[in-house]
NUPALO-194955 format. One record per residue (C-alpha): residue number from 1; residue in one letter; x negated, y negated, z negated; chain. Coordinates in steps of 0.2 Angstrom, whole numbers, plus 5000, padded with zeros to 4 digits. Example, Ala and Ser with C-alpha at 12.3 -4.5 7.8 and 13.67 -1.06 7.14 Angstrom:
BEGIN
1|A|4938|5022|4961|A
2|S|4932|5005|4964|A
//
This chain:
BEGIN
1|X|5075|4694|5002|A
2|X|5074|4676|5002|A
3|X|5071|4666|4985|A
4|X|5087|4666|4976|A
5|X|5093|4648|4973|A
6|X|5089|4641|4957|A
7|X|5080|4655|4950|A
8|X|5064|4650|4940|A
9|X|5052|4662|4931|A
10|X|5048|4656|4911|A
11|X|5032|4649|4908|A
12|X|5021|4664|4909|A
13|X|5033|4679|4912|A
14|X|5021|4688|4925|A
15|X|5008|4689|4906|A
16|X|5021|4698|4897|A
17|X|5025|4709|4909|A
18|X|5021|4728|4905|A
19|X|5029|4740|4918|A
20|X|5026|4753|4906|A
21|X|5019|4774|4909|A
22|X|5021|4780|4926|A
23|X|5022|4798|4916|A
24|X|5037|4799|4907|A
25|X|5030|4810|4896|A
26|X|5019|4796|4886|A
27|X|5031|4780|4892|A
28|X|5039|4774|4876|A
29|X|5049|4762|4887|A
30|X|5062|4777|4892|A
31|X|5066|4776|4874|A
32|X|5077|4762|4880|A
33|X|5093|4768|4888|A
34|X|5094|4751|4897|A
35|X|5078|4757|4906|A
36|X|5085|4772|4916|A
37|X|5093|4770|4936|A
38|X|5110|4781|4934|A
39|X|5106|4792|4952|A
40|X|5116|4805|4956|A
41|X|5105|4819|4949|A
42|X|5104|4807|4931|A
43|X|5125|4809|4934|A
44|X|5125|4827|4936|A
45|X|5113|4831|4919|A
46|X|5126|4821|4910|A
47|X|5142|4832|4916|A
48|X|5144|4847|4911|A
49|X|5159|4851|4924|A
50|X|5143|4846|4937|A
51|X|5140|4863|4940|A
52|X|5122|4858|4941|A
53|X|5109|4868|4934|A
54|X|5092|4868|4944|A
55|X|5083|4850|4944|A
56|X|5070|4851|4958|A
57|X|5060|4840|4964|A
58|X|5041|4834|4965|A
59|X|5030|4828|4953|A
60|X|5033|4810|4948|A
61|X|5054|4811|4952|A
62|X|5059|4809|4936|A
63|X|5062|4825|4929|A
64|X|5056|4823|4913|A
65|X|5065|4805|4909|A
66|X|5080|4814|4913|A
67|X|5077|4825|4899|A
68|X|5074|4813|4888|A
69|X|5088|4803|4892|A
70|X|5099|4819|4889|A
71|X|5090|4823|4874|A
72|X|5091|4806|4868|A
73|X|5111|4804|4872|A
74|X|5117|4820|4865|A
75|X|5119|4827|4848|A
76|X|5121|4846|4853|A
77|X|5106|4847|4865|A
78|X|5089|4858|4862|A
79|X|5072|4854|4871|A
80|X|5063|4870|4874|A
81|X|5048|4873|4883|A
82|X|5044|4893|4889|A
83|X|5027|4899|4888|A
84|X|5033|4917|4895|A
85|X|5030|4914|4914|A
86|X|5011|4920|4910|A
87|X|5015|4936|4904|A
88|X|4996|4946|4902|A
89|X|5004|4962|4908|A
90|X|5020|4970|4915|A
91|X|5027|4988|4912|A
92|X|5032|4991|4931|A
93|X|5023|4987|4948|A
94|X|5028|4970|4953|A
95|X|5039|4978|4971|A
96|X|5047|4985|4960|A
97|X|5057|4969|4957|A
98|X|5060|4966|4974|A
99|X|5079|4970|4975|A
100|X|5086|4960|4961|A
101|X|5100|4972|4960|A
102|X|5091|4986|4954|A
103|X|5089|4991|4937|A
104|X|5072|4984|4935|A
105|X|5077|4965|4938|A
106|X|5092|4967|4932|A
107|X|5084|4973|4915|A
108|X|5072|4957|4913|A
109|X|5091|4945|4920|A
110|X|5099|4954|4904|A
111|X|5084|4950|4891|A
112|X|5082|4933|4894|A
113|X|5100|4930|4893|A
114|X|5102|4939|4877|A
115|X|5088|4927|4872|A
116|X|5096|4910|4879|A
117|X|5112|4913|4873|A
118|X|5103|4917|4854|A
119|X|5096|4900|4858|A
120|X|5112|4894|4862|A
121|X|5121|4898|4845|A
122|X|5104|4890|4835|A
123|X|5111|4874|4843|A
124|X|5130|4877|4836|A
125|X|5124|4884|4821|A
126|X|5113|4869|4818|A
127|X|5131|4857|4823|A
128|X|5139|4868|4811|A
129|X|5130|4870|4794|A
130|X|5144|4876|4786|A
131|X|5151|4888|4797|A
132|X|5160|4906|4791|A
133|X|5170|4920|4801|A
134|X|5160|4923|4813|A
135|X|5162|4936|4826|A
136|X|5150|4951|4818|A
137|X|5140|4955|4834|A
138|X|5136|4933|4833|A
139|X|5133|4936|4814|A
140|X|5119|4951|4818|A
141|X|5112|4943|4833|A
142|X|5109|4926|4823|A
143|X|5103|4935|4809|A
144|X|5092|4947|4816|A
145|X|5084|4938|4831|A
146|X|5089|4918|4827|A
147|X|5074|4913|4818|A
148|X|5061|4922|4828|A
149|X|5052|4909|4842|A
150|X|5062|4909|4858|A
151|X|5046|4914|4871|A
152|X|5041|4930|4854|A
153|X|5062|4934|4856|A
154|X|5061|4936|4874|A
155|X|5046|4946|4875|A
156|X|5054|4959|4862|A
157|X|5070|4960|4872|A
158|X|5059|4964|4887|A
159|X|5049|4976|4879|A
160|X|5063|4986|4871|A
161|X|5075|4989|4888|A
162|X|5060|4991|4898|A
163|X|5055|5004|4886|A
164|X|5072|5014|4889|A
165|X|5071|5011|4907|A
166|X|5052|5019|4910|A
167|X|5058|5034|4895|A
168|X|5072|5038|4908|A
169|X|5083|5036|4892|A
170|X|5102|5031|4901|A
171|X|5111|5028|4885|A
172|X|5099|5018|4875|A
173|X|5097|5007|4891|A
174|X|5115|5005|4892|A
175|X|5116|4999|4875|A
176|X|5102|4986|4878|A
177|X|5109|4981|4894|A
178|X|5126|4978|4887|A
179|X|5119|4968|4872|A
180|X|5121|4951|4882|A
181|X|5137|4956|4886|A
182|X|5145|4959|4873|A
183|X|5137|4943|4863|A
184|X|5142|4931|4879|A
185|X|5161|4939|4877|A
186|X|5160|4934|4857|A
187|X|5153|4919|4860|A
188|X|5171|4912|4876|A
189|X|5182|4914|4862|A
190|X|5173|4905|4847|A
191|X|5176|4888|4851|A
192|X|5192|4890|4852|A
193|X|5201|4875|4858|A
194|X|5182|4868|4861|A
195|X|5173|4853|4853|A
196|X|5160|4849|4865|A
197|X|5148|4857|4876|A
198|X|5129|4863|4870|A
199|X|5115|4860|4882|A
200|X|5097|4870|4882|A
201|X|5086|4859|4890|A
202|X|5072|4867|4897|A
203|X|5057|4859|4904|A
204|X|5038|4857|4909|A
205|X|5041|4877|4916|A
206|X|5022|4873|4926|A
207|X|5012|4869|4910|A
208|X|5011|4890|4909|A
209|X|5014|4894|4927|A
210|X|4998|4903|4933|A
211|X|5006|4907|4950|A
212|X|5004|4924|4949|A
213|X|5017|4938|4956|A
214|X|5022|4944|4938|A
215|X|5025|4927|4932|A
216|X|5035|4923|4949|A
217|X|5044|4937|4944|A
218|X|5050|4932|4926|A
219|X|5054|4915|4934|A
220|X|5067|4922|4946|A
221|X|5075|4933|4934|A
222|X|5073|4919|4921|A
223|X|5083|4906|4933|A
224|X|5097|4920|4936|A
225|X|5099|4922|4919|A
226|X|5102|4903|4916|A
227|X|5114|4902|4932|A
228|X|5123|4916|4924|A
229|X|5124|4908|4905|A
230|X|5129|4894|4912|A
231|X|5144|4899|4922|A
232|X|5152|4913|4911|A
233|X|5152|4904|4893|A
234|X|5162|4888|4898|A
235|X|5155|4880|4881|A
236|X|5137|4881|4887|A
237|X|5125|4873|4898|A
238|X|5106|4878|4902|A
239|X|5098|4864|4914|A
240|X|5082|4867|4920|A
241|X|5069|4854|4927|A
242|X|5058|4863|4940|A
243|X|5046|4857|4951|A
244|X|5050|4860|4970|A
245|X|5032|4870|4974|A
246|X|5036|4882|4963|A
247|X|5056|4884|4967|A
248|X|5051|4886|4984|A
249|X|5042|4902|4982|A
250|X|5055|4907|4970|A
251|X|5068|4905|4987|A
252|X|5056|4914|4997|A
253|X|5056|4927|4988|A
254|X|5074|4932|4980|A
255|X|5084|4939|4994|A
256|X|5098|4931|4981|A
257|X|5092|4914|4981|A
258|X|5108|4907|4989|A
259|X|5116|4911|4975|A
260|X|5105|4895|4969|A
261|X|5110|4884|4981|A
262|X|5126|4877|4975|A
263|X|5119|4875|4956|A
264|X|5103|4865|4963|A
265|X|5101|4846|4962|A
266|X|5088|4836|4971|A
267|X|5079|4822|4964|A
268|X|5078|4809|4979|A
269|X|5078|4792|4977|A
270|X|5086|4779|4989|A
271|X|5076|4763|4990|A
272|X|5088|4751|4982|A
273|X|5089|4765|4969|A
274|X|5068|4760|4966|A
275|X|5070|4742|4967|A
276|X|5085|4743|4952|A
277|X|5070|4754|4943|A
278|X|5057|4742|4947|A
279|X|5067|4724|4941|A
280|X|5073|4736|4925|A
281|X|5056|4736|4921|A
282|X|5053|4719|4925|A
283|X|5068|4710|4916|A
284|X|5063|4720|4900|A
285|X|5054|4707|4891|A
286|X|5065|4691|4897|A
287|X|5080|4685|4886|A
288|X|5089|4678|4902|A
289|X|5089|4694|4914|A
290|X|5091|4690|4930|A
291|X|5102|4702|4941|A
292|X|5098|4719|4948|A
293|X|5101|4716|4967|A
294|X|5084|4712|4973|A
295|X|5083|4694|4962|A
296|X|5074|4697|4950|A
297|X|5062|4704|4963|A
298|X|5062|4688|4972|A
299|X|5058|4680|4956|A
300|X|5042|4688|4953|A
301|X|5037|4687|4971|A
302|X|5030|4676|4983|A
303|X|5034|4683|5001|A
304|X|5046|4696|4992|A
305|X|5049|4705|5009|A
306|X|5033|4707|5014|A
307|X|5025|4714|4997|A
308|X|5041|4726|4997|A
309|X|5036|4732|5014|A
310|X|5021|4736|5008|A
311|X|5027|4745|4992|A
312|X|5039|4755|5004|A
313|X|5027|4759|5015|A
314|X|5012|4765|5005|A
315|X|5025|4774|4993|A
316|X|5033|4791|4998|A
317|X|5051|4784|4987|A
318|X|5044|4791|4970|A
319|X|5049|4782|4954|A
320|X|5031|4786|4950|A
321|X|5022|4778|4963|A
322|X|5031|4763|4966|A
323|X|5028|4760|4947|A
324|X|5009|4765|4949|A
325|X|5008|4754|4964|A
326|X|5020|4737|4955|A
327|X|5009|4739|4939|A
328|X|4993|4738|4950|A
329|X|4999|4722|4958|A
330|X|5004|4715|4941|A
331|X|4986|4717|4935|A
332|X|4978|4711|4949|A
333|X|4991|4693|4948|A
334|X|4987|4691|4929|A
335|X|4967|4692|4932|A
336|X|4969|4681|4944|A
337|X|4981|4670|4934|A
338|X|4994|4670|4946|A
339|X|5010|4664|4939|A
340|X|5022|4674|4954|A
341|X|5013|4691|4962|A
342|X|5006|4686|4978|A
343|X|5005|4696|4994|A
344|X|4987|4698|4993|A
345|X|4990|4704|4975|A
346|X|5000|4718|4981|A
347|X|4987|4722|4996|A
348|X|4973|4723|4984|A
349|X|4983|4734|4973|A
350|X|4982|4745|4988|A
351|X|4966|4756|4987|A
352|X|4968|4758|4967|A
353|X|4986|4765|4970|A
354|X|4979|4777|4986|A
355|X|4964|4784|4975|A
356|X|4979|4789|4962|A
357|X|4990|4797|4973|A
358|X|4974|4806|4980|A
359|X|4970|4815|4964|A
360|X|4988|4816|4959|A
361|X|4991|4826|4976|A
362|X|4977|4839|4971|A
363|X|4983|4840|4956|A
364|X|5000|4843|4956|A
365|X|4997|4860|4970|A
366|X|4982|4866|4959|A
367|X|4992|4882|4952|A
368|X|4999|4884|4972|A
369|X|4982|4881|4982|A
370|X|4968|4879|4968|A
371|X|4956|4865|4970|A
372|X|4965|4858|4986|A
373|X|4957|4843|4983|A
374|X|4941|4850|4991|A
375|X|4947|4853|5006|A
376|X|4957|4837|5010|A
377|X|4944|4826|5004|A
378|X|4934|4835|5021|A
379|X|4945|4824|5032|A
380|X|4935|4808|5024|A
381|X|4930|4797|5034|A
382|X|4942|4804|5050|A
383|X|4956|4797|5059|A
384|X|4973|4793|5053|A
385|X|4980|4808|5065|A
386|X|4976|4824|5074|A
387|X|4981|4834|5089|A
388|X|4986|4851|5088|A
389|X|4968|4856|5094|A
390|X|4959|4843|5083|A
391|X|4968|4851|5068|A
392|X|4960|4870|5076|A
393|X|4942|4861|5075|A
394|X|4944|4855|5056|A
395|X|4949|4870|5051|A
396|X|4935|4881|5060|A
397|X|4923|4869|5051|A
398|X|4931|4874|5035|A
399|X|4926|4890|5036|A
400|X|4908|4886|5039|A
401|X|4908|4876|5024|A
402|X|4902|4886|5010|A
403|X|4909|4874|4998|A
404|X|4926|4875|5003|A
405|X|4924|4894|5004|A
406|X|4919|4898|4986|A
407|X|4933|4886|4977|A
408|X|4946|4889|4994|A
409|X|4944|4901|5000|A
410|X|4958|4914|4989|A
411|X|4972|4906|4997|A
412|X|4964|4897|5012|A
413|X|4960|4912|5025|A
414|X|4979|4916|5021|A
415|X|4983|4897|5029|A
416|X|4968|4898|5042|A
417|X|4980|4899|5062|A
418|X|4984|4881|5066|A
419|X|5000|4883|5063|A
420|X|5001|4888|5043|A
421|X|4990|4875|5038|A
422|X|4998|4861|5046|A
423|X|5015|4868|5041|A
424|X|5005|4868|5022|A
425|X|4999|4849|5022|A
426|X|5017|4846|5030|A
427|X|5024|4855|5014|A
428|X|5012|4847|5000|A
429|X|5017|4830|5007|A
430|X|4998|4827|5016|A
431|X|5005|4822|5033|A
432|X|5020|4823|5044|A
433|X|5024|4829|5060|A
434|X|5024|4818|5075|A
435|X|5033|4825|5091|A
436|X|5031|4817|5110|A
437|X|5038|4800|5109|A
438|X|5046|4797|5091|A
439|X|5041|4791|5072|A
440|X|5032|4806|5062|A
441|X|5042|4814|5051|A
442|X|5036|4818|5033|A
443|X|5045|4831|5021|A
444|X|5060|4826|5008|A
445|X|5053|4825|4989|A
446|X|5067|4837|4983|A
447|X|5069|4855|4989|A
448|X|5060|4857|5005|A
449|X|5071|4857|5023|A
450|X|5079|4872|5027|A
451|X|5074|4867|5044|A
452|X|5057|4858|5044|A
453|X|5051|4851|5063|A
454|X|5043|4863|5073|A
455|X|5025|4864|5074|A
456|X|5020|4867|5092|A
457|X|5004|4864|5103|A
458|X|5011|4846|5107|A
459|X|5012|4841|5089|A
460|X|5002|4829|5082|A
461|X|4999|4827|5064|A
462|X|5000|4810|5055|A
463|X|4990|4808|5037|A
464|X|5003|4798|5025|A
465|X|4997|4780|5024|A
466|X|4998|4783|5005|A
467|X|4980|4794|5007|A
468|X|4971|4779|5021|A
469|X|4963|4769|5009|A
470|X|4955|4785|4997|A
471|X|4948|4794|5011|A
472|X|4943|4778|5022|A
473|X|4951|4785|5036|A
474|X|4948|4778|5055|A
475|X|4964|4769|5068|A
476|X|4961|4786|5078|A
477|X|4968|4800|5086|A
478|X|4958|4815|5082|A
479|X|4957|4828|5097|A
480|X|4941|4838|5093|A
481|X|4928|4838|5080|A
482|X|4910|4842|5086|A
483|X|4902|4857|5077|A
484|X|4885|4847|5073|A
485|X|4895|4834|5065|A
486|X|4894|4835|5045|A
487|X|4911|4832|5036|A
488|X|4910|4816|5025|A
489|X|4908|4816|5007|A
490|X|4920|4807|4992|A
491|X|4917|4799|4978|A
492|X|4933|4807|4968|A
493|X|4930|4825|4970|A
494|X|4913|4822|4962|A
495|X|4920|4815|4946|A
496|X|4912|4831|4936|A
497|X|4904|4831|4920|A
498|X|4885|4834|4918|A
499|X|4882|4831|4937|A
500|X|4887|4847|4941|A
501|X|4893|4849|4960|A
502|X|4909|4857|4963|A
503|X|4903|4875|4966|A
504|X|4894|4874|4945|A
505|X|4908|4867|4939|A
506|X|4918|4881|4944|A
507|X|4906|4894|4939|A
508|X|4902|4887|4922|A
509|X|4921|4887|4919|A
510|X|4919|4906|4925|A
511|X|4908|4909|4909|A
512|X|4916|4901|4899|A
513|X|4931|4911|4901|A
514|X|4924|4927|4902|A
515|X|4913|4924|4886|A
516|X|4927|4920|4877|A
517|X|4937|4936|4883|A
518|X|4923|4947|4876|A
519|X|4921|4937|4861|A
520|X|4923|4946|4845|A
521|X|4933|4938|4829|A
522|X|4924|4936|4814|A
523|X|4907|4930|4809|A
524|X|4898|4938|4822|A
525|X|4905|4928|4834|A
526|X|4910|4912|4824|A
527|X|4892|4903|4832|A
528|X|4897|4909|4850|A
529|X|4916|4902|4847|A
530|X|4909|4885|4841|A
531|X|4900|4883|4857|A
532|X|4914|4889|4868|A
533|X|4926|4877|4858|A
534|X|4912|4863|4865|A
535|X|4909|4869|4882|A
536|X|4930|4866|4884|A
537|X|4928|4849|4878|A
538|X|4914|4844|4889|A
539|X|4922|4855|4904|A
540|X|4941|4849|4903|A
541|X|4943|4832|4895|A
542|X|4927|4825|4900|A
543|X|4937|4812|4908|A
544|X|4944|4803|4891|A
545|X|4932|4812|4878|A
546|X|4913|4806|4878|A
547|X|4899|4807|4868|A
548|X|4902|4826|4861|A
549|X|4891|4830|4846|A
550|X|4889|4845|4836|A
551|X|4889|4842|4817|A
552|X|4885|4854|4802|A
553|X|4886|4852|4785|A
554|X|4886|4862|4769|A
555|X|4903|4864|4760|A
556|X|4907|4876|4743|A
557|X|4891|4886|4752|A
558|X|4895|4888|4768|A
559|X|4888|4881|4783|A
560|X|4903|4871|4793|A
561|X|4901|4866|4809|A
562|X|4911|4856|4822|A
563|X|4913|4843|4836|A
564|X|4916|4824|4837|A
565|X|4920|4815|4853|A
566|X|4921|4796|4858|A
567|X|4941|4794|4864|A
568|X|4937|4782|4879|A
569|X|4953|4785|4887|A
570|X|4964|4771|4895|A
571|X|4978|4781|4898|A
572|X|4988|4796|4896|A
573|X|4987|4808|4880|A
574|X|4970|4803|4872|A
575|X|4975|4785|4874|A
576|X|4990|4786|4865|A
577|X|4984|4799|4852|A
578|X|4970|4783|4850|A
579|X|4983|4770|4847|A
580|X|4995|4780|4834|A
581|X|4980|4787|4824|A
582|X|4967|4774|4826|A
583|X|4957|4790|4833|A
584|X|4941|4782|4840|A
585|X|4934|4798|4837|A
586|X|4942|4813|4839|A
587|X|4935|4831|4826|A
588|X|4937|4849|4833|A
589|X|4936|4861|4820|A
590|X|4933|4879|4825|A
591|X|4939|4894|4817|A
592|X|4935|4914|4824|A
593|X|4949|4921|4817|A
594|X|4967|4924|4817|A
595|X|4976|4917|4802|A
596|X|4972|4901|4796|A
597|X|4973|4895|4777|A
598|X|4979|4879|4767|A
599|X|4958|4875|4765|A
600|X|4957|4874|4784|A
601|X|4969|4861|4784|A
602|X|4962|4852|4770|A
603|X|4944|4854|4776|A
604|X|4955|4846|4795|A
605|X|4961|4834|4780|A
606|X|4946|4826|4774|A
607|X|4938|4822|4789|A
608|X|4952|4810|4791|A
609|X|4947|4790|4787|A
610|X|4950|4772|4794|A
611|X|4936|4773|4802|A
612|X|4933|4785|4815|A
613|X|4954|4788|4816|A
614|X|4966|4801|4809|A
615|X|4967|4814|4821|A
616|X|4959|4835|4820|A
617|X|4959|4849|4833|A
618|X|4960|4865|4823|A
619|X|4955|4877|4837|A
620|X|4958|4897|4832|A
621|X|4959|4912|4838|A
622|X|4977|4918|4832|A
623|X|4996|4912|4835|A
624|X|5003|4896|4827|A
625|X|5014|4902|4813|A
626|X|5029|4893|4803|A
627|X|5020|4890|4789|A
628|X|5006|4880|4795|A
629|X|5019|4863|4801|A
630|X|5022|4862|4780|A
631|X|5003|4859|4780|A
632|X|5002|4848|4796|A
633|X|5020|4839|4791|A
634|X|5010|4837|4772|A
635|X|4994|4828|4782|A
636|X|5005|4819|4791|A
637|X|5015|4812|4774|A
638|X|4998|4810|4763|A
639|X|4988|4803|4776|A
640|X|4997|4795|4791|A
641|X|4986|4808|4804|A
642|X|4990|4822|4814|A
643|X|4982|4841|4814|A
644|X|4985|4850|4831|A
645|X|4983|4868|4831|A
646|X|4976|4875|4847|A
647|X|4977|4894|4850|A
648|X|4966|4904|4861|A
649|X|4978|4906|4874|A
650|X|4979|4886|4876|A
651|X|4961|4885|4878|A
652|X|4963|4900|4893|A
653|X|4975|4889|4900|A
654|X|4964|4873|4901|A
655|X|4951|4885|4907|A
656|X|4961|4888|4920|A
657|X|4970|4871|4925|A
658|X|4952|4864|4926|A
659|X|4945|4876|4937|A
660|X|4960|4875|4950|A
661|X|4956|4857|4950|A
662|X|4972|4851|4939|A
663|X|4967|4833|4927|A
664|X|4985|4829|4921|A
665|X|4986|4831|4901|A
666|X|5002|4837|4901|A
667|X|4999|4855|4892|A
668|X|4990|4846|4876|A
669|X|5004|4833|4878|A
670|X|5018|4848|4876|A
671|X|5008|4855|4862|A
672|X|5009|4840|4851|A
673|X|5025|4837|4857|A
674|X|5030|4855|4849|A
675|X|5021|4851|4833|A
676|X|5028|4835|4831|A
677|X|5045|4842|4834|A
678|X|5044|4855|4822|A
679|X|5038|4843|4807|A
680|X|5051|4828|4810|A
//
């Protein structure tokens, strides 16, 4: 990459430059279709002859932007988001569902493809306002189960064939079982001649993923049910974005899963693919763009080889992270005043870009292996590598740590020989493997090898140089680790509100939960609510809310009380909720009861000003109902702010994430993303 003749940056280009979100889910830049690297797996989302219907890959591979750029670039696509993979309870023992040619799974396959293809015909019916003559069985199932929310519809087809299947009763069974069929055979011949295809995008499946055998279970027949959708009614499309952790223990369990294989795109990146993404990004705010073959990074770089060396090297070929790692080098060139991006720009962008990949590591497996981060911020302060034995040592001074054991130790005795735990930090992208005379090899980012290296007494085990910098690791091969010797300590995993070690935090969260489980609706318990709805705050967004304060005052003779946070974020969900609504300040109004009322949403109203920012919680202990968004979309109207409804059920579930150790936003991000979507 030598400097391209000629080519001269604009008096202070590298100022204006913004790379924008590295999370696609808050990056308004994507809103730009100039932004977006056509790969292969963006190719196959937009043709429907792809045959492509699982999008795997890890976190930070572009699922989500494909998505939006599908949702964006098609007038007959639906976003939906499933919350049923957490199901509270199941009618049959989980084995069960082992063969998924039984009656049992094939019962659950038949409910959720009654409720996509329902899901389905909303999007026709939508296209086609004015529509007559429909099939009858179309005309009763839109009728009867159209309007009904598509998680509520799935959960009442379950329920009613499991009901006939545990009664024994073969013809009501039959009946339900068939339901599908008969709809999918209506639905081939109603287009006709066919005037395009309709496309059910279905996304962000891990925001309600608790990891648990029963959801594990509705996700495999979940994913059937699409594959089948998909290939039997040639004028529908479900795509489903999936994160590879959690597909793998789908293939690992469905003795069906090949069935998968042809259907499944993976989302790897070549590295001209990130350097097109990178001088996208940069080109954006020029009028003359300079081409996408590796100029326009010359023009923004001194010693352009070097720095994307170091990019390349540090990087694990994630859109993500060579945007994470580009924007910290930016940064660091416009506090210095650098006109270009110099190489010691890029270095020093280094340790910043290592401490995010650390915590985005622990993060992303929190649902698999809760609070990871624990245990691999015990090789702090180690060497870069370990032998087979030095891997042995680490792992029997795990177990003396008691630490580790109280927030590990559920799925850590189950990894615990030499060999399982090294094939787990292989899997979660820690290390690689490094046989006898050749280059480590590390794991691909899209669905895992089916034929990983072998690990064997010979092998040694390499730490990604991604995670060097964070855990201040040593130029060392690590053969044996002395028992006396105390494991080393990192500043990240202590990032815990209240000064709380690791071990309180975890059993505060505990208390929390179990208080809120017991909690009766109501005034009796409207006090112990209120502190609940606090304790959340403090417990899972210490990181961007500060400065929480109880507040009471009298109003029409009651006493209301409620919470007011500082928004300190500079990124992510609170950050952007600051800049649309002004929200300095965000209100958390608490409500015991089920059904909320038009004077909770005017009281959520009032407390709206220019001041402290236009945006309320409404926490409550009920479902979300269609009638509330004419409320919320009325706020919206009158008063330029936003009121987000939280249910019970989302504060369990950011109980839960926080506890396993999970810091991304992405569940309250999908919540106001709902809302929004329902009042536009």
């Amino acid at each position: 990459m030598s400097p391209p003749d000629g080519i001269r940056l604009p008096k202070n280009a590298i100022r204006r430059i913004n790379l924008g979100q590295s999370f696609a889910e808050y990056d308004d830049s994507l809103d730009d279709p100039a932004i977006y690297v056509h790969t292969p797996a963006l190719a196959a989302a937009q043709d429907p002859q792809s045959g492509k219907v699982f999008f795997v890959g890890r976190r930070g591979t572009g699922k989500t932007a494909i998505r939006k750029y599908c949702a964006q670039n098609s007038e007959s696509a639906r976003v939906i988001v499933p919350e049923i993979f957490s199901p509270s309870s199941t009618l049959h023992e989980v084995d069960l569902f082992e063969n998924v040619r039984q009656r049992p799974f094939r019962s659950l396959v038949s409910a959720f493809r009654r409720a996509l293809q329902i899901e389905l015909l909303n999007i026709w019916s939508d296209a086609h306002p004015a529509h007559h003559d429909l099939p009858r069985v179309i005309e009763a199932e839109l009728e009867a189960f159209g309007a009904i929310d598509f998680d509520l519809r799935c959960l009442r087809f379950i329920s009613s064939i499991s009901r006939a299947l545990v009664d024994g009763d073969d013809e009501r069974w039959l009946q339900e079982n068939k339901a599908h069929r008969e709809l999918a055979e209506s639905m081939k011949v109603m287009e006709g001649g066919g005037s395009g295809i309709y496309t059910l995008l279905i996304d962000s499946i891990d925001d309600y993923w608790e990891g648990t055998d029963e959801g594990l279970v509705y996700l495999t027949a979940f994913m059937h049910a699409c594959l089948e959708t998909t290939t039997q009614i040639p004028w529908v499309r479900t795509v489903l974005f999936l994160r590879e952790n959690i597909f793998e223990r789908v293939r690992a369990r469905d003795m069906e899963s090949s069935r998968f294989e042809t259907a499944v795109v993976g989302m790897e990146w070549t590295e001209r693919q990130l350097l097109e993404l990178l001088e996208r990004r940069l080109n954006r705010p020029l009028t003359a763009k300079y081409a996408l073959d590796g100029s326009t990074w010359r023009a923004f770089c001194e010693r352009p080889e070097d720095a994307w060396q170091n990019v390349m090297e540090y990087c694990q070929k994630r859109p993500r992270d060579v945007l994470i790692y580009a924007s910290n080098a930016v940064e660091s060139a416009q506090n210095a005043g650098h006109e270009r991006i110099h190489i010691e720009d890029v270095q020093q962008a280094r340790r910043r870009f290592s401490d995010n990949r650390f915590k985005d590591l622990g993060d992303e497996y929190s649902e698999n292996f809760p609070q990871i981060a624990v245990v691999l911020s015990r090789f702090y302060g180690l060497g870069r590598s370990f032998t087979f034995g030095g891997i042995e040592s680490f792992i029997r001074k795990l177990h003396n740590d008691q630490e580790v054991i109280r927030l590990c130790g559920s799925w850590l005795f189950d990894n615990s020989s030499p060999e399982l735990f090294i094939r787990l930090l292989y899997d979660i992208g820690f290390v690689g493997l490094r046989a006898e005379g050749k280059p480590p090899k590390f794991r691909a980012l899209g669905p895992q090898d089916t034929s990983p290296p072998p690990v064997t007494d010979t092998t040694d085990v390499v730490i990604h140089k991604c995670y060097w910098d964070s855990l201040d690791l040593q130029d060392a091969l690590v053969r044996h680790l002395p028992e006396q010797k105390e494991f080393g300590k990192i500043g990240i995993i202590q990032d815990l509100p209240g000064g709380l070690d690791p071990t309180e935090y975890s059993e505060s969260i505990d208390l929390v939960t179990s208080t809120l489980v017991d909690l009766p609706m109501g005034n009796p318990g409207a006090t112990d609510f209120e502190e609940i709805v606090g304790d959340v705050m403090k417990l899972c967004f210490f990181r961007a809310l500060e400065n929480v304060e109880e507040k009471s005052r009298d109003f029409e003779g009651r006493v209301i009380r409620d919470w007011v946070a500082a928004n300190r974020a500079q990124a992510g969900f609170w950050e952007s909720i600051r800049v649309r609504y002004d929200a300095i300040q965000v209100i958390w109004e608490c409500k015991n009861y089920a059904n909320l009322s038009a004077d909770d949403f005017h009281q959520a109203s009032y407390y709206m000003n220019d001041v402290g920012g236009r945006f309320v919680v409404l926490a409550f202990r009920g479902e979300v109902k269609p009638s509330y968004y004419q409320h919320i979309r009325r706020i919206a109207n009158d008063k330029r702010g936003f009121v987000l409804p939280l249910t019970e059920k989302d504060l369990f579930i950011f109980l839960r994430q926080a506890k396993n150790g999970k810091v991304k936003e992405d569940h309250i991000q999908e919540r106001y993303d709902s809302v929004l979507r329902k009042i536009s």
